[in-house]
C-alpha positions in Angstrom: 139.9 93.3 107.8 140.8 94.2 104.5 141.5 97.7 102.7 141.9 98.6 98.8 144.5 100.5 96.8 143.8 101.5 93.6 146.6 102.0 91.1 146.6 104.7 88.5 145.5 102.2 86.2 142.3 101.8 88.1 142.5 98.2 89.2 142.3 97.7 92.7 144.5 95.5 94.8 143.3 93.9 98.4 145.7 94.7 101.3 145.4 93.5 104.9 144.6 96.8 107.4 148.3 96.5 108.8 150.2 95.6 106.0 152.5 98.3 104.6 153.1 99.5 101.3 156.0 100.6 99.4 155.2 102.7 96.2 157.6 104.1 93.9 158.5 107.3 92.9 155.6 109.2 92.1 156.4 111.3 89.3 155.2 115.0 90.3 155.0 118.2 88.4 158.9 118.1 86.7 159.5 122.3 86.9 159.7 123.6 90.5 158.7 126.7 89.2 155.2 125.1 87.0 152.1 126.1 88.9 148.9 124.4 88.7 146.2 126.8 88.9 143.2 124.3 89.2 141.7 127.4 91.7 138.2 127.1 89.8 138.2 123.8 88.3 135.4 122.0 90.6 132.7 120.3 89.6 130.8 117.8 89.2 132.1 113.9 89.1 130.0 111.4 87.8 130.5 109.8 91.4 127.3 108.0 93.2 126.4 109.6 96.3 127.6 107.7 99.5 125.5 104.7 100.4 124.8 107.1 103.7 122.3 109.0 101.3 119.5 106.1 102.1 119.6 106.7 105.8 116.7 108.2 107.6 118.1 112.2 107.2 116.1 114.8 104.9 118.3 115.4 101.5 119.3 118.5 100.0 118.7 119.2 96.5 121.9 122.2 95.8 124.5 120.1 94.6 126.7 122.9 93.6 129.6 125.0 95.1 128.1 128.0 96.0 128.5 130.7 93.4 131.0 133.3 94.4 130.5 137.6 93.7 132.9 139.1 91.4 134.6 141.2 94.6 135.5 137.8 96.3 138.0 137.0 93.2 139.5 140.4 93.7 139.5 140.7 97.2 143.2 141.3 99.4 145.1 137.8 99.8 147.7 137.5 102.8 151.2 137.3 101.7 151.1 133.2 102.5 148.4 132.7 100.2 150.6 134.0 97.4 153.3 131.8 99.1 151.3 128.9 98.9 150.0 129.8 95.0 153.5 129.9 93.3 154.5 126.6 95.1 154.2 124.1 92.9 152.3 122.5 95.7 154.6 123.3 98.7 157.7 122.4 96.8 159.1 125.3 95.2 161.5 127.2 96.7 161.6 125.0 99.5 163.4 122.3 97.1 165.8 124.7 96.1 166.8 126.4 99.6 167.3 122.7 101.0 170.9 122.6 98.6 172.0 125.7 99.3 174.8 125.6 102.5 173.0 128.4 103.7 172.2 127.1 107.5 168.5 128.9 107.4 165.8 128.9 104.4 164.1 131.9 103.0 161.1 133.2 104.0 159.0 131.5 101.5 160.4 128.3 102.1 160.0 128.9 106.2 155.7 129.0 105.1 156.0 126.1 103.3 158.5 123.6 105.4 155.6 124.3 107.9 153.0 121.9 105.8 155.9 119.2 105.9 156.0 119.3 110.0 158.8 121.6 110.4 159.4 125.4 112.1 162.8 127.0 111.2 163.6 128.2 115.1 167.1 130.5 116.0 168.2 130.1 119.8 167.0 133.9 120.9 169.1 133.9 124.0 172.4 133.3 121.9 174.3 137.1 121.1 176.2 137.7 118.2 174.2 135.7 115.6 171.7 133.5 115.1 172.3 129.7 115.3 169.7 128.3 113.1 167.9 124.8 113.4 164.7 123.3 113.2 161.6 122.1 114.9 160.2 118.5 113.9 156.5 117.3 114.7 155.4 114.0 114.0 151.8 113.3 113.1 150.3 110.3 115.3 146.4 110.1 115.2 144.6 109.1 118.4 148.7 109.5 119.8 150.0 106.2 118.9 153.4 105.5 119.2 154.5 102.4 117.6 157.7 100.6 119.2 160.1 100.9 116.2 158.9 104.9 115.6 159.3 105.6 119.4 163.1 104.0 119.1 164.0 106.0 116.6 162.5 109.4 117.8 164.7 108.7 121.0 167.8 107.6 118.8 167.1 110.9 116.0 166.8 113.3 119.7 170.4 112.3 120.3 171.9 112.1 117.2 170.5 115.2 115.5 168.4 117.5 118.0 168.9 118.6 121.6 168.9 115.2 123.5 165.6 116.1 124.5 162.0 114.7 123.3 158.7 117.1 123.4 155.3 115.3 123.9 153.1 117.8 123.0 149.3 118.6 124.2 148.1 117.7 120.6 149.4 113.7 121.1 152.8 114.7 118.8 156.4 114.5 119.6 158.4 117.6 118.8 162.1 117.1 118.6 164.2 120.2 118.2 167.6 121.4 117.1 167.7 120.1 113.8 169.9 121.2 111.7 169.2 121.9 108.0 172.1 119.5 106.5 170.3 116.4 108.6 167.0 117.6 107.9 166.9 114.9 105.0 168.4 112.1 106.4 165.9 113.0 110.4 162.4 112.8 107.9 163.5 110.1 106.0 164.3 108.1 109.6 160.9 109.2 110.3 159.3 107.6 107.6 160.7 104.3 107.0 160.1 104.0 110.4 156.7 103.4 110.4 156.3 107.6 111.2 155.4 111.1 109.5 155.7 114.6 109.9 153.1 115.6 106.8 150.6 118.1 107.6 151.5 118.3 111.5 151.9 122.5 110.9 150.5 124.8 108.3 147.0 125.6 106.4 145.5 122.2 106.7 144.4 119.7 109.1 146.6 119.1 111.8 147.0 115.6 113.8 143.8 114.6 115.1 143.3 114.2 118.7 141.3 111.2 120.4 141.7 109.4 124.0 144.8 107.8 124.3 143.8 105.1 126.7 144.5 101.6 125.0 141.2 100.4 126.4 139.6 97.0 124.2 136.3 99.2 124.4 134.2 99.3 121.2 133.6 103.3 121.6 137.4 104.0 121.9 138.1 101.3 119.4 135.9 103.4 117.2 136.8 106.5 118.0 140.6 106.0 117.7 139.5 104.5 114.1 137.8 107.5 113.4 140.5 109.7 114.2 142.4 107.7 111.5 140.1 107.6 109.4 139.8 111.6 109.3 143.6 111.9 109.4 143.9 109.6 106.4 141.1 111.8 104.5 142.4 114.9 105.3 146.2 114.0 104.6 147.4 115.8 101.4 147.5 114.0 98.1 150.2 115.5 95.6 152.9 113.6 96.9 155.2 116.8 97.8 156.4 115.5 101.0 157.9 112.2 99.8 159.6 114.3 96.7 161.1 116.1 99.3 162.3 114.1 102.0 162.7 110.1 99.9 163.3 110.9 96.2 159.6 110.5 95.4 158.9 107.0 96.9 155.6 106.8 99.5 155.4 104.8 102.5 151.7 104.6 103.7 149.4 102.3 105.0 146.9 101.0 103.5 143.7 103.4 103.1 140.1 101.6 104.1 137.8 101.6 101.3 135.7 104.2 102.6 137.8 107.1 102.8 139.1 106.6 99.4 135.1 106.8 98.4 134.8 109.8 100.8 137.6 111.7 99.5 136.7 111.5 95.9 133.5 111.8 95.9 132.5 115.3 94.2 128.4 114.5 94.5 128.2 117.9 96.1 130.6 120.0 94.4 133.3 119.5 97.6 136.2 118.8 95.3 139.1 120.5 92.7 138.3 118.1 89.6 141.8 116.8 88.2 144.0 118.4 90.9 146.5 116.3 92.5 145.0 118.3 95.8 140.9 117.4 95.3 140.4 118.7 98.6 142.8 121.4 99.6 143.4 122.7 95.8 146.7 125.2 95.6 145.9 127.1 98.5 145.0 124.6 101.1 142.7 126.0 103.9 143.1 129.3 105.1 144.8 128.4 108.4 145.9 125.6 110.5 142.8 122.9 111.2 142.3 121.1 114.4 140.4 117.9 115.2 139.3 116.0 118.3 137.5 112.8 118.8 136.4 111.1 121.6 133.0 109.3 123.5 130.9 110.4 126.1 132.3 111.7 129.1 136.1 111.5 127.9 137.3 115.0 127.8 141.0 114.2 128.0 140.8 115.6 124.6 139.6 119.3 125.5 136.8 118.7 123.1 135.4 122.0 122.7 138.9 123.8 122.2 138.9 122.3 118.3 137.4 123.2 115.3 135.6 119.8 114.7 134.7 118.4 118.0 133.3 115.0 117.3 131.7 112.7 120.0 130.6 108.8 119.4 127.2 108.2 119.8 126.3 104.5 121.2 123.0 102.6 121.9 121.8 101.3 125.0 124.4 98.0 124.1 126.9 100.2 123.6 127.1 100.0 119.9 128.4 103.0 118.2 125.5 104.6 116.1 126.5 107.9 115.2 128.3 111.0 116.1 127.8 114.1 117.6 129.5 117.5 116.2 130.6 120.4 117.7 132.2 123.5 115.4 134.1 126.8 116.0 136.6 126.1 118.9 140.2 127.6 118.7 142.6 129.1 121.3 144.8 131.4 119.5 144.3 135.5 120.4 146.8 138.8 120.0 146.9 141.0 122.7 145.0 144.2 122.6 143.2 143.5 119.9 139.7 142.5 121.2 138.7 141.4 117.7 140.7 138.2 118.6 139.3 135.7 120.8 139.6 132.2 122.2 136.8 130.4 121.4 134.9 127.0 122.7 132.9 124.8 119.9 128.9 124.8 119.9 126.9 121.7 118.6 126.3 121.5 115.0 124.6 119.0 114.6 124.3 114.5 114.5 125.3 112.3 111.6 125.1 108.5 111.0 128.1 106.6 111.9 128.4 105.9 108.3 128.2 109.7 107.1 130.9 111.3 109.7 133.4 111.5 106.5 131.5 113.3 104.5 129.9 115.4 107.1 133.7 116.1 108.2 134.7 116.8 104.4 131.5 119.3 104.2 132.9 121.7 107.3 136.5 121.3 105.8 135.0 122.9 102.5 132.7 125.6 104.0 135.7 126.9 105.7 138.4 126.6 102.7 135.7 128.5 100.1 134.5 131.1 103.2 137.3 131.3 105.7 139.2 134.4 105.3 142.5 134.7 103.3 143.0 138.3 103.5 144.1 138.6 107.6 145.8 135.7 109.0 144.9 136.7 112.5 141.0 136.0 111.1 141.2 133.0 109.4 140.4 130.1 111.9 137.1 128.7 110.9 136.0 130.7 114.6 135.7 133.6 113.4 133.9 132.7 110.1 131.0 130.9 112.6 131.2 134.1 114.6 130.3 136.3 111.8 127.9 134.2 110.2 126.2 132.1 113.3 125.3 128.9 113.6 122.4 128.4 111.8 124.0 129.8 108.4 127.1 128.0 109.3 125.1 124.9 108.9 122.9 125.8 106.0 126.5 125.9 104.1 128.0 123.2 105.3 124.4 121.1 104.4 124.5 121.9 100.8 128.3 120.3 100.9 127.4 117.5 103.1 124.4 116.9 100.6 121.6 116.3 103.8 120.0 118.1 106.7 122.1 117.7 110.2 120.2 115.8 112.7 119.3 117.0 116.3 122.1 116.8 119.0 121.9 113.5 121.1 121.9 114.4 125.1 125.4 113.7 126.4 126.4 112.8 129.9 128.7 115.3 131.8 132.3 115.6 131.0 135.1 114.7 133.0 139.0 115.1 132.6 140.7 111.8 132.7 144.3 111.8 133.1 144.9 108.0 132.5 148.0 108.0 134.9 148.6 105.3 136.7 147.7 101.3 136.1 144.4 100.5 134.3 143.5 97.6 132.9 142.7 97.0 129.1 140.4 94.9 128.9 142.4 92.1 126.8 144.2 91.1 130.0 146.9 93.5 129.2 147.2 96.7 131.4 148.3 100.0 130.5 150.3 102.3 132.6 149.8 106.3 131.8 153.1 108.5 133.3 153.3 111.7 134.6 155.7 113.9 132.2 156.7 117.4 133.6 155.7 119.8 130.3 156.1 117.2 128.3 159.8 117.0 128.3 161.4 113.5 128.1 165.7 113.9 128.9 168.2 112.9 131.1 167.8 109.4 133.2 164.0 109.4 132.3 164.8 109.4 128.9 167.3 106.5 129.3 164.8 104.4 131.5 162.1 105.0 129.2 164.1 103.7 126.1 164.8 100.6 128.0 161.2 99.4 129.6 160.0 100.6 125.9 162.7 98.1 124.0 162.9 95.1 126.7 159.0 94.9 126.6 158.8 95.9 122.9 156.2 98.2 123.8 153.9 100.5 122.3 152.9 103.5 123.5 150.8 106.9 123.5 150.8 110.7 123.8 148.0 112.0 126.0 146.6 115.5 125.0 148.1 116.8 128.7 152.0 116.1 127.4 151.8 112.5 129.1 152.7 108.7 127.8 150.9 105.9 128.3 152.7 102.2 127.9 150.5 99.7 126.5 150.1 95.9 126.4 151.7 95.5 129.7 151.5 91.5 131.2 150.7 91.2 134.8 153.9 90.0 135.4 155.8 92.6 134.2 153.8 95.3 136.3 156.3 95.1 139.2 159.5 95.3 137.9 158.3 98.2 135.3 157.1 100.2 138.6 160.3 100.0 140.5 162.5 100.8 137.6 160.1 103.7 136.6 159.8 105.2 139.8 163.7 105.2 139.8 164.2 107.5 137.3 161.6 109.8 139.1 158.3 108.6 136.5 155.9 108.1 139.8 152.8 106.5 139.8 150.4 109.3 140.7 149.5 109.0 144.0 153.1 110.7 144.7 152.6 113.1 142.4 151.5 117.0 143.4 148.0 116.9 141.8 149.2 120.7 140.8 151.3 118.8 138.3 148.9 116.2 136.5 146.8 119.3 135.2 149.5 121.7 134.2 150.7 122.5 131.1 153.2 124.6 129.2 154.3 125.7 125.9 157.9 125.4 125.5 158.0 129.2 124.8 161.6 130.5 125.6 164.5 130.0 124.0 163.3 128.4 120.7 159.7 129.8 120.0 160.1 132.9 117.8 156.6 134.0 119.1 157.6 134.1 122.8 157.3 137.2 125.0 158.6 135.5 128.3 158.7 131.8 130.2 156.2 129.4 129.9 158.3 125.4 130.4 161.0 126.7 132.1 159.1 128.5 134.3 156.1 126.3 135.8 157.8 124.7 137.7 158.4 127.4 139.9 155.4 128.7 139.9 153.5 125.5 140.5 155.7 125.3 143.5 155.0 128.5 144.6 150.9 127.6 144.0 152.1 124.7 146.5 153.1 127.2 149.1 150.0 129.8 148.7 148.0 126.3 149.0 149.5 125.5 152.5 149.4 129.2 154.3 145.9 129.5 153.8 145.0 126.0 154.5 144.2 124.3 151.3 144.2 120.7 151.8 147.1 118.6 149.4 144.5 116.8 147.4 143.0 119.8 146.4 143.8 121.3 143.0 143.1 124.3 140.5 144.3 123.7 136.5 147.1 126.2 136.3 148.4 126.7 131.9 150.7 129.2 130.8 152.1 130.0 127.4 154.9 132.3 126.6 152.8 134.5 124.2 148.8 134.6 123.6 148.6 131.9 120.8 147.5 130.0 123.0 149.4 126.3 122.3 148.8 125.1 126.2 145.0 126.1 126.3 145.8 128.4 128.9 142.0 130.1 127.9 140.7 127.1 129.3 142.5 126.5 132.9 141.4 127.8 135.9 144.3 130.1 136.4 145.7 130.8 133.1 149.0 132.4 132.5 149.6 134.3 128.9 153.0 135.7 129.0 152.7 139.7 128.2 155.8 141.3 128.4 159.4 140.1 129.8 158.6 138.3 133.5 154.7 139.6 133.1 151.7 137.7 132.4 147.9 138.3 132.0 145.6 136.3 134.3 142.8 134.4 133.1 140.4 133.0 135.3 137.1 131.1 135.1 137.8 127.9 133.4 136.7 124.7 135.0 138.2 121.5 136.0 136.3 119.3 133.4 137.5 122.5 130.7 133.9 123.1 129.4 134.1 126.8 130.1 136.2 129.3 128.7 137.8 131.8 130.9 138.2 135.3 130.9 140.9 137.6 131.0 141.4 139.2 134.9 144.3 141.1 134.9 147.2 142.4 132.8 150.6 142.9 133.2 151.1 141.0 136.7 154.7 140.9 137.1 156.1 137.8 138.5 157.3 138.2 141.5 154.0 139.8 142.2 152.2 136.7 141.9 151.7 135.9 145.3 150.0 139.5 145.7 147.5 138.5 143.7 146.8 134.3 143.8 147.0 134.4 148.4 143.6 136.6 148.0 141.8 134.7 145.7 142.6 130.8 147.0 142.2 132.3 150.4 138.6 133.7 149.9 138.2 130.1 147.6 138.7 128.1 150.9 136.4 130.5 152.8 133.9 131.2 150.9 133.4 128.2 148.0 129.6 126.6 147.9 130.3 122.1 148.6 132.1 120.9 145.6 133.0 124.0 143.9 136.1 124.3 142.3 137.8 127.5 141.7 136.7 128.5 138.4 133.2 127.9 139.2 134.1 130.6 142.4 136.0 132.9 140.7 133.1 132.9 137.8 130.1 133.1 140.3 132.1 136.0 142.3 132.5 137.8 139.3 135.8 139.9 138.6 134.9 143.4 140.3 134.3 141.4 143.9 137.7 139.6 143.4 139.4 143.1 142.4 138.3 144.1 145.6 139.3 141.1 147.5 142.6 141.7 146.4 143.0 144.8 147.6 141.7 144.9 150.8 143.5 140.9 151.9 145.1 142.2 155.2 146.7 138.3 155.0 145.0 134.6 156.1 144.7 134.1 160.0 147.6 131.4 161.2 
């Protein structure tokens, strides 16, 4: 397979898909303090629509942006989209506070170091001052981990964070303690090592989700590619991040033909003409912009939590045709204001296989011209389907995507796979997906990891649940990587508490400025506890419930989505969510607030208790606690006199 660059000059050179390019400096915008204010310079490019206009689907004659009212120029920005306007493209003053021997950056430069994969952080436990450093996430589509990029991320965790690496449940690493004189020389590591940290926080699309299982399967072949595909589309274009972090000079891969067509084309009105940003323009997207693919049945990727869900479509041969779309997913709430919400996606729509960039590129747009900019607690692309509804929704996105959305294709059921454990490729390789408490990778696992990873020279992947999967394991090898594994306490599953596969937690406390109590350092206690509750009243060890908790009601672990859900509240409290469903297809609902605790027991013994007793055959505790309904289980609560011995 071959892909094509084209040089400013216009002529194109042929590269192979994994070959690796060097540019050199790319000469931005000289004056950190020039802006370009290309706001309302779309139009029209004498572009040819796709080659996906001949297909089968009913076109749409609007070609144009559509026309904003005179209030919508003068309407109240947020204090970040002001941020984000006198940047320079997310340069200025981030360029400047990077020299000064200040150990923190401004407040300015904290929004825009958040677009080049960074959060400044401050140990909150610490007294007498605050010890600055900062947060790192990479950017790894589909979570692939390539050998020399996972080598260094362990190396870069010793040398310049905490000793610790974070897989995280969007298929990133996040590596903390940074400090700001190594920040340079940690993203520069990153880079020439086959890595990147671009766009993995702030306004714009984040890393882009899809299963992690290495299988040789042509729908997750083509669903990892897609998720590449939509990564490289969606990754920013003015070069900010390389003038930052190498002196100007870009190392990328290789784009495929077809997103370079994708991205440029402007048939529809979708693009800034002449801006070095043709999608995103000076003020990006409103807020941050999440992205899952995956096929049928494979909801490792909690599909319906994003705000482009996208499913492969295959034929009775198994050939990928097309895609399903879902729209309007997104976990992040603020207590006591009911105005916020978590959110699960709804189907928009089905697109040709060859049409899923511009279809993607079409939503983008709809929500960078109509998401809000005024209140950043409104400006997910959620709320902007909320107010409007679906079918509006799509009538805007149409005009963008140039053609009418085809009907939904029936989907199986979904199921959560884990991928722990030893599967085998399909190439006559095997994978072997490992259990990771919170995501947390220190200590001897750390150690042992490095060395199966280095001896074997393997690749690897981040699972949406904070796990890793090794890949292109040889039959031989299975044995020896087992016993040394299982050594450093990475257990094959079947000796681990089934509790544990499906939690999750945010890392919360001590780092996360937006923590109100524990979230990582916490479940395991409360798992453990869980455990306990499980064996008074009877529950059988192979049974399970999905137990997330955050440290705040952003919602990073999808706690809105777990059976039990725990969204710290106050110091030691939470709020309980229940209703959520093992497969995470259903969204659950806030139960109770303020439930210190040491209280917890008070409150879970009741409810698994009357589960055992009273569940229908193969009903899992969401589906109980939902069918109950929250009054009955009020009451259950308060009148549990305790579970016979």
């Amino acid at each position: 397979m071959t892909t094509s660059f084209r040089s400013p000059a216009g002529a194109a050179t042929v590269f192979s898909a994994n070959q690796k390019i060097r540019l050199g400096r790319v000469d931005a915008l000289s004056s950190s303090r020039t802006v370009f204010l290309g706001r309302n310079l779309r139009g029209v490019l004498p572009v040819p629509p796709s080659s996906s206009s001949s297909s089968s689907s009913s076109s749409i004659l609007a070609v144009s942006t559509p026309a904003k009212t005179e209030t919508a120029k003068t309407t109240k920005r947020s204090k970040v989209e002001i941020i984000k306007e006198k940047s320079n493209f997310i340069r200025y003053p981030l360029n400047e506070e990077l020299l000064t021997e200040a150990p923190n950056v401004n407040e300015s430069a904290v929004q825009l170091i958040k677009f080049h994969g960074s959060y400044q952080q401050y140990n909150r436990e610490e007294r007498g001052g605050r010890s600055y450093s900062f947060m790192l996430r990479t950017k790894n589509p589909s979570g692939k981990v390539p050998n020399q990029l996972y080598l260094t991320m362990d190396d870069l965790a010793d040398e310049f964070g905490i000793g610790t690496l974070r897989l995280t449940t969007r298929q990133t690493f996040q590596l903390h303690g940074v400090v700001k004189q190594n920040l340079k020389t940690v993203m520069s590591s990153i880079i020439k090592n086959m890595g990147s940290t671009l766009g993995a926080c702030g306004d714009l699309n984040r890393n882009v989700l899809a299963p992690a299982a290495p299988y040789v399967k042509k729908d997750y072949l083509f669903a990892q590619e897609t998720a590449d595909n939509i990564a490289a589309l969606l990754s920013p274009q003015s070069g900010f991040y390389y003038d930052m972090w190498v002196d100007g000079e870009q190392f990328m891969t290789a784009e495929p033909p077809e997103v370079v067509k994708a991205r440029n084309d402007n048939s529809h009105g979708t693009n800034f003409v002449d801006s070095p940003e043709p999608i995103y323009g000076t003020q990006f997207l409103p807020r941050k912009f999440k992205i899952a693919v995956t096929v049928p049945t494979d909801n490792s990727v909690d599909i319906l939590t994003n705000d482009i869900g996208i499913v492969v479509v295959s034929d009775e041969n198994g050939e990928p045709q097309g895609f399903n779309i879902y729209v309007g997913g997104g976990m992040g709430r603020t207590h006591r204001m009911e105005s916020t919400f978590a959110r699960i996606a709804e189907p928009l729509g089905y697109v040709p296989k060859e049409d899923i960039l511009y279809a993607v590129k079409a939503i983008v747009v709809t929500q960078r011209e109509h998401g809000r900019r005024d209140d950043r607690k409104y400006s997910r692309m959620k709320y902007l389907i909320s107010s409007w509804g679906i079918e509006k929704f799509r009538d805007v996105v149409e005009q963008y995507y140039g053609k009418k959305f085809e009907s939904f294709r029936d989907l199986p059921e979904w199921e959560f796979k884990s991928y722990l454990g030893w599967h085998e490729q399909g190439d006559g390789t095997w994978f072997c997906g490992l259990h990771v408490d919170s995501g947390r990778v220190g200590g001897n696992m750390k150690k042992t990891l490095r060395e199966v990873i280095e001896k074997y020279k393997l690749d690897v992947r981040i699972t949406p649940n904070q796990n890793i999967v090794l890949c292109d394991i040889k039959s031989e090898w299975k044995r020896s990587i087992t016993t040394v594994l299982a050594q450093a306490g990475l257990l094959q599953p079947e000796f681990v508490d089934p509790l544990n596969q499906t939690a999750m937690a945010c890392p919360a406390f001590p780092l996360c400025p937006l923590a109100i109590t524990e979230a990582e350092r916490g479940i395991p206690s409360i798992l453990k506890r869980v455990r306990a509750i499980f064996e008074k009243v009877g529950l059988e060890y192979d049974e399970s419930v999905v137990v997330r908790v955050t440290g705040c009601p952003n919602g990073c672990a999808r706690p809105y989505m777990a059976e039990l859900g725990l969204v710290g509240d106050g110091p030691n409290s939470y709020q309980v969510w229940l209703g959520g469903t093992p497969n995470q297809t259903q969204i659950a609902r806030a139960f109770m607030d303020k439930v210190k605790i040491h209280d917890f027991e008070k409150v879970f013994e009741p409810l698994f208790y009357n589960w055992k007793l009273g569940r229908q055959p193969k009903e899992s505790f969401g589906e109980f606690t939902t069918r109950m309904g929250f009054e009955k289980l009020k009451e259950l609560i308060n009148t549990y006199e305790g579970s016979p011995k």
